[in-house]
Each structure stands twice: as structure tokens, then as C-alpha cells.
C-alpha positions in Angstrom: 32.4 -20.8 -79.8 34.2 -17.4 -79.1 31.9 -15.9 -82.0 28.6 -17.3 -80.0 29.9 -16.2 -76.7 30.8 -12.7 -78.3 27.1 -12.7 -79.4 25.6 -13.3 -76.6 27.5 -10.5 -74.7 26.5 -8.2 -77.5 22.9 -9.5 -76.7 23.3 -8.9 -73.1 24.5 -5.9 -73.3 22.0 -4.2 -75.6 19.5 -5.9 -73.0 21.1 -3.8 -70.3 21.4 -0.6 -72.8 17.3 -1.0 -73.4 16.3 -1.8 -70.0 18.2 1.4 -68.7 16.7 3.5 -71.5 13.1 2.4 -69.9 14.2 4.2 -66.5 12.3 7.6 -66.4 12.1 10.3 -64.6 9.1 11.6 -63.1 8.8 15.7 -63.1 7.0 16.1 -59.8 5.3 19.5 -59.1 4.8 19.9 -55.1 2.7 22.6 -52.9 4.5 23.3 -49.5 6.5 19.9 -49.6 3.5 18.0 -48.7 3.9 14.6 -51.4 7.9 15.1 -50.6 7.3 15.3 -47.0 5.1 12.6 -46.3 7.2 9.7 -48.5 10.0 11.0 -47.1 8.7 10.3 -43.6 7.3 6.8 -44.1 10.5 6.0 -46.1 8.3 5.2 -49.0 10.8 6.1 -51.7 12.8 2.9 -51.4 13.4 1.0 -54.5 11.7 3.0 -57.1 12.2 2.0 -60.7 12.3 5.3 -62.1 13.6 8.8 -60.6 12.1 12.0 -59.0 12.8 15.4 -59.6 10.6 17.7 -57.4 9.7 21.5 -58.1 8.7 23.1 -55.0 5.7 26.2 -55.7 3.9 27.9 -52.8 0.1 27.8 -54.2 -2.0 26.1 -56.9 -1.7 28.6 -59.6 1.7 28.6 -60.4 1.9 24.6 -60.1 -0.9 25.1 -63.0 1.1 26.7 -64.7 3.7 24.6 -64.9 1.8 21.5 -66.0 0.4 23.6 -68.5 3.6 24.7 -69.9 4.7 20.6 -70.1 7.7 21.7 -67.4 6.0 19.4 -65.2 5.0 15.6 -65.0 2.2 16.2 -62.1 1.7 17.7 -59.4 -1.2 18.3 -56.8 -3.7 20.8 -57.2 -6.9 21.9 -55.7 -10.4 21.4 -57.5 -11.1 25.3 -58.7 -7.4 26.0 -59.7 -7.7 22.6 -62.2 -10.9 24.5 -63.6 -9.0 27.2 -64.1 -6.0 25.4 -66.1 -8.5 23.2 -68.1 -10.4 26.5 -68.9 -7.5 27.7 -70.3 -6.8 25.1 -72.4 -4.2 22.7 -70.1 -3.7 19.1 -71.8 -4.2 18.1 -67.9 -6.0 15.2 -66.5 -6.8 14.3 -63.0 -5.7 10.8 -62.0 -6.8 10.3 -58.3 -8.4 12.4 -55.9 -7.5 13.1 -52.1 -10.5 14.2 -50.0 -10.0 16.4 -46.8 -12.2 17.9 -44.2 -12.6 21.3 -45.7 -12.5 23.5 -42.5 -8.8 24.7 -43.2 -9.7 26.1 -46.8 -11.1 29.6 -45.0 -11.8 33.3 -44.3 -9.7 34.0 -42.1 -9.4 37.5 -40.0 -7.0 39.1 -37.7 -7.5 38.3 -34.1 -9.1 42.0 -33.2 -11.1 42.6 -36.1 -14.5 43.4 -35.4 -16.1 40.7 -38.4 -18.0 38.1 -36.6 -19.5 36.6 -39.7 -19.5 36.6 -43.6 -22.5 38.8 -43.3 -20.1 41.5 -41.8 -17.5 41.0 -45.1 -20.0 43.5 -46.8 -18.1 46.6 -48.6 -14.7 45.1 -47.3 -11.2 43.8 -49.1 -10.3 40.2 -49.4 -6.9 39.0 -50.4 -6.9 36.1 -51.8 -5.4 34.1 -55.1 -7.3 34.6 -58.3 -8.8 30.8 -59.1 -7.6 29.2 -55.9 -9.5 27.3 -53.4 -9.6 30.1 -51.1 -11.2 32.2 -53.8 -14.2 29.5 -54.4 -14.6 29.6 -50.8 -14.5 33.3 -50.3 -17.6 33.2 -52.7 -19.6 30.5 -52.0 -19.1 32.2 -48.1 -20.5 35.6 -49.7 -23.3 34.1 -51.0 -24.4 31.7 -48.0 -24.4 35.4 -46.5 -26.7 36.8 -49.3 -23.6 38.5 -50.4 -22.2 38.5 -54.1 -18.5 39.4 -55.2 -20.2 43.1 -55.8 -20.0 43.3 -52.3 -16.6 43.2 -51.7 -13.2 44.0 -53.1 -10.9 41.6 -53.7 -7.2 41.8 -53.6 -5.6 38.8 -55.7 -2.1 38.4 -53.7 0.0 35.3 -53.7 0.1 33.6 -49.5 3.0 35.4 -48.6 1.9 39.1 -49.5 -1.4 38.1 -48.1 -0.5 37.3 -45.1 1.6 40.8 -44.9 -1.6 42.4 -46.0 -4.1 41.3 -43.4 -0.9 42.0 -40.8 -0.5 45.6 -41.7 -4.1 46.0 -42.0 -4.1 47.0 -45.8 -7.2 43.9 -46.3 -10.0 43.2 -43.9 -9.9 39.6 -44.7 -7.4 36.4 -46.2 -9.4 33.4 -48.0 -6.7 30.5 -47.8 -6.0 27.1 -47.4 -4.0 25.2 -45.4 -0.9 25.0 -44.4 -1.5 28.7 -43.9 -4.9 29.0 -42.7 -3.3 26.9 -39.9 0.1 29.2 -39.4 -1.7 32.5 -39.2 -3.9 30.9 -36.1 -0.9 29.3 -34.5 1.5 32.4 -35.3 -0.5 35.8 -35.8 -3.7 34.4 -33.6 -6.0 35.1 -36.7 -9.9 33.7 -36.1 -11.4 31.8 -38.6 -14.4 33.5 -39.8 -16.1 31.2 -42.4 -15.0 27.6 -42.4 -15.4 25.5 -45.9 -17.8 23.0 -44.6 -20.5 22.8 -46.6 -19.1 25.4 -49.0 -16.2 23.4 -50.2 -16.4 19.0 -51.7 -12.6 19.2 -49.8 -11.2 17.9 -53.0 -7.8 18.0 -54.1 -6.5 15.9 -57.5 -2.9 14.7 -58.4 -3.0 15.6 -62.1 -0.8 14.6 -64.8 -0.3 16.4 -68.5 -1.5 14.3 -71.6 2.1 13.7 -72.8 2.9 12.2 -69.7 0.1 9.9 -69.9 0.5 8.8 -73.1 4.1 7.5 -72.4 3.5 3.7 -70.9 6.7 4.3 -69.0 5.3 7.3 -67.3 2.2 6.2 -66.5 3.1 2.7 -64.7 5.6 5.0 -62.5 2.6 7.2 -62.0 0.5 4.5 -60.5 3.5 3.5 -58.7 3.9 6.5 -57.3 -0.2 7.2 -56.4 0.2 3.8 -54.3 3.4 4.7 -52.9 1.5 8.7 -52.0 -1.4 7.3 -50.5 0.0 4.7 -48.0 2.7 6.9 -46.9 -0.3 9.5 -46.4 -1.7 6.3 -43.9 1.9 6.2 -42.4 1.4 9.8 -41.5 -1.8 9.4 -39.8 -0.1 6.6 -38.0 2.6 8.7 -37.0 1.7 12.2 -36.2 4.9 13.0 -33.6 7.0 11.8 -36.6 5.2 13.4 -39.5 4.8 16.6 -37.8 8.7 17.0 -37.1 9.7 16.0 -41.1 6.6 18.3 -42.5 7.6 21.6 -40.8 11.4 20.9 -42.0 10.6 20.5 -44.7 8.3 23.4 -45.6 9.6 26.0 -42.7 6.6 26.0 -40.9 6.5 25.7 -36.8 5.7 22.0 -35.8 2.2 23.2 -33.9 1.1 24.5 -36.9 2.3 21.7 -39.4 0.6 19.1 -37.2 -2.7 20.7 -36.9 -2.9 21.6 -40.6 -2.2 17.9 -41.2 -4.3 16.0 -38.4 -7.4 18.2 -38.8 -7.6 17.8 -43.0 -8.1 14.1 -42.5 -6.8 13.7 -46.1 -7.8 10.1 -47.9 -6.5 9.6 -51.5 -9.4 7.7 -53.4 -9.7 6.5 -57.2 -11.8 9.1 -59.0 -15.7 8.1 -59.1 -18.8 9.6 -60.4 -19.5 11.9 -56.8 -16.0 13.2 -57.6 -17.3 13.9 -61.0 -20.4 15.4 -59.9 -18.8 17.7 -57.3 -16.3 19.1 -59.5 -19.0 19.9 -62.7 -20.6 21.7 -59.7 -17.7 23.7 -58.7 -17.0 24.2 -62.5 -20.9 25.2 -63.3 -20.3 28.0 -59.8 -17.6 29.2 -61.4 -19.2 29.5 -65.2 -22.2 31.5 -63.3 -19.6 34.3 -61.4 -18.0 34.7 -65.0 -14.8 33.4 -63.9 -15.0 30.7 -66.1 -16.1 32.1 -69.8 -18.4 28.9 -70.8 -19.3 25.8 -69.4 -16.5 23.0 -68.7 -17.7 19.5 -69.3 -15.0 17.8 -66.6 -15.8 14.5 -67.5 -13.0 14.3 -70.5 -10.6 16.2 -67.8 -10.7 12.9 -65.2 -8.1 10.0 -66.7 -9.5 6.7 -66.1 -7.8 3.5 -65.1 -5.7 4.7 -62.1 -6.5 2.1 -58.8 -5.9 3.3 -55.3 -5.4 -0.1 -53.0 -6.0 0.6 -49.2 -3.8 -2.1 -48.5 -0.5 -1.9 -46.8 1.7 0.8 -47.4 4.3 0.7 -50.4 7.8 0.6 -49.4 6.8 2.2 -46.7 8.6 2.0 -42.8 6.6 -0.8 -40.8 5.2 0.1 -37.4 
């Protein structure tokens, strides 16, 4: 009897060993707090069966690069700066999509510049990141105007020297996204001159590297986690007072301009589909064409399949 009993203790305890060996950890690559901010706010980080480490990076292209180098599980990252990353040879999928009212991904001027309209960006300087979402829209604005990159100069700057750039006057223009397109009109009074409606899908992609999707473990906590994202993203819209007051803590932004970056995207995550598809080989083929990309980028390998976003109630998530 004491042998059995020893046994099954034995038993038991390699149970216990094995089950805590499946616990993971999930490498998650942020932009400006945003995932952080809004689970954090709905509360929807209760109870998780694996563990979070977040990496916090101001814009898309050095989150790409840190998928790229494996440093990262996943992370969320505009349309063009994915091009960029799979262009480059990034074993990178995207798993879900979150579409957005475009308007915040902009030109953006200071309040007493005489530009009035992309037409006027003729012969001047741009800032801007190389491959980001600003930099599609910077083009795709130049050549609604009959312009073509020819016609400017751009300045490839990360957001913060940007922003010091069109302040001291050293660039004519800013192409950015939000939460800064919304900070430089709440702060610095800056006028949006081009818009991305209509130049821009709106699209933004959680992604996740190949080795992280071919670990089971990894990839149930991914879905986890895309269920858990997207209702607390409901939560937020839900709960703008409270949202607002977490967000700007979280990413040192004023609450005016956190809120309005927020409530104005409209953000909705959504299971990838074949528009999706279509809008980034679009964005991909625009990119091929202005030589930014050196040949054309089938996308359709570069979208994982078998990730479901329910619109049901929120996961974990504080009740109203």
C-alpha cells in the first residue's frame, strides 16, 4: 500500500511538473501602450493561463524589427510597415486585423504655415518614418495632388525628432499617425492638411513570428489573448472617461489628446478576410511601383489562418 500511495504521489507530482512546464510566456511588442492600456483598463488580464512580458517601442519600424529578430512574440503593426518586414524577409504572419477610421494617419502642418493643400507640398520637406503609415499616406496624398515623391524631400525621422523638426521649422510638413497626429493638434495647434480617408484601408495587424506560431502552447494563448484585446477594445469604447484617464498614464500623453486619438479611430478588431487581403496586396503593389519595395509581395502566404475574433462579451473583462 505505502508503495502504491508513493506512486501515485510520484504520478501526481510529475502531473503538476508537466502542467507548469505548459505555462508560457507571451513576448508582447506594444506601440504607445495601446494593447497594455486598454486590458489594463477593462481589467481583462484576469486569470490568464500563460504570462506577459510587454516591450514598449514608439513606432512601427522598430516593433518590426524586433519580431524580425525573434526578440518578440507579437506585437501590433500598421499595414505598410508589415510590407516592409515581410519584404525583408520577416518569418511574420498577421493573425487578425483592427480596422480604424484613417483620418488620424496624416499630413500634418504647423498652425501658421501657409500650405492649404497637398498641391501646396510641391518642392517642400516631409518628415516622416521610412516604411511607416505616415509615409504611405504622405505618398498616396502627393499623388491625389498630381505630385510624385520627386516633388518633395523627405526627412526620415523617428515621432519625437519630427515633431522637434516641424517645431523649429527645419521641415515644412509631419506625415504621422496617431497618437501623435492627435497631440501636435491638441498641444502645438498643428492643422491637418491631408487626412487618410480614401488614401489609407485604416488597417492595422497584430502579427506573430512563425516560431511562435508553430508552438501549440503559443498559439492557443495567442487566441486567448486576440479575444481578450478585442473585447477590452469594446470596454473602451464603452468607457471613454475611464479609458482616456488609464491611456494617457500610461503612454504620457495629455488626456484631451489620448481621448480624441482613441474615440475618433473607431478601432474594430476583425478575423482577417479576403478585402483585408485585397487592400493590403494593394498597398504592397503601391509600394512595389514607388521602388520602395524591390519586387512584388504576394501577401496572401503573410496572413495566418485559423484565428476567430467573437464579438461576444468581453473576456475577463470589468462588467458595466
Amino acid at each position: 500500500m505505502h508503495k502504491i500511495l508513493s506512486l501515485f504521489l510520484l504520478l501526481g507530482l510529475a502531473a503538476g511538473q508537466a502542467f507548469a512546464a505548459e505555462r508560457v510566456t507571451l513576448r508582447l511588442a506594444d506601440q504607445k501602450g495601446n494593447m497594455r492600456a486598454q486590458l489594463e483598463a477593462a481589467g481583462a488580464l484576469k486569470d490568464l493561463h500563460y504570462d506577459i512580458q510587454w516591450f514598449e517601442f514608439p513606432a512601427a519600424a522598430p516593433l518590426a524589427e524586433a519580431l524580425n529578430a525573434g526578440a518578440v512574440d507579437a506585437g501590433i503593426i500598421g499595414d505598410a510597415p508589415l510590407l516592409f518586414a515581410l519584404a525583408a524577409g520577416a518569418q511574420v504572419k498577421a493573425i487578425a486585423v483592427d480596422k480604424s477610421d484613417p483620418y488620424g494617419t496624416a499630413v500634418i502642418v504647423g498652425e501658421d504655415s501657409p500650405l492649404r493643400s497637398a498641391v501646396d507640398l510641391k518642392g517642400k520637406r516631409i518628415a516622416t518614418g521610412r516604411g511607416s503609415i505616415g509615409h504611405f499616406v504622405a505618398l498616396k496624398a502627393l499623388a491625389a495632388a498630381g505630385l510624385s515623391e520627386k516633388d518633395v524631400e523627405f526627412r526620415f525621422l523617428g515621432p519625437v525628432d519630427a515633431k522637434m523638426a516641424l517645431a523649429n521649422g527645419s521641415v515644412d510638413a509631419w506625415a504621422t499617425w496617431e497618437p501623435y497626429t492627435a497631440l501636435a493638434e491638441t498641444a502645438d495647434k498643428a492643422r491637418v492638411l491631408a487626412n487618410g480617408r480614401g488614401l489609407w484601408a485604416g488597417n492595422s495587424f497584430l502579427a506573430a513570428t512563425d516560431q511562435a506560431l508553430a508552438d501549440p502552447a503559443r498559439r492557443a494563448a495567442l487566441q486567448d489573448y486576440l479575444q481578450r484585446l478585442a473585447g477590452a477594445q469594446r470596454w473602451a469604447y464603452e468607457h471613454l472617461d475611464d479609458y482616456s484617464r488609464s491611456l494617457a498614464k500610461i503612454i504620457g500623453f495629455p488626456e484631451d489628446a489620448a481621448r480624441l486619438q482613441f474615440e475618433r479611430r473607431q478601432l474594430r478588431w476583425q478575423a482577417l478576410d479576403a478585402q483585408t487581403l485585397a487592400q493590403q496586396q494593394e498597398t504592397a503593389d503601391f509600394y512595389q511601383a514607388h521602388g520602395l519595395i524591390p519586387q512584388r509581395l504576394d501577401v496572401a502566404p503573410t496572413f495566418a489562418v485559423g484565428f476567430a475574433v467573437e464579438q461576444g462579451p468581453t473576456v475577463g473583462a470589468r462588467q458595466p
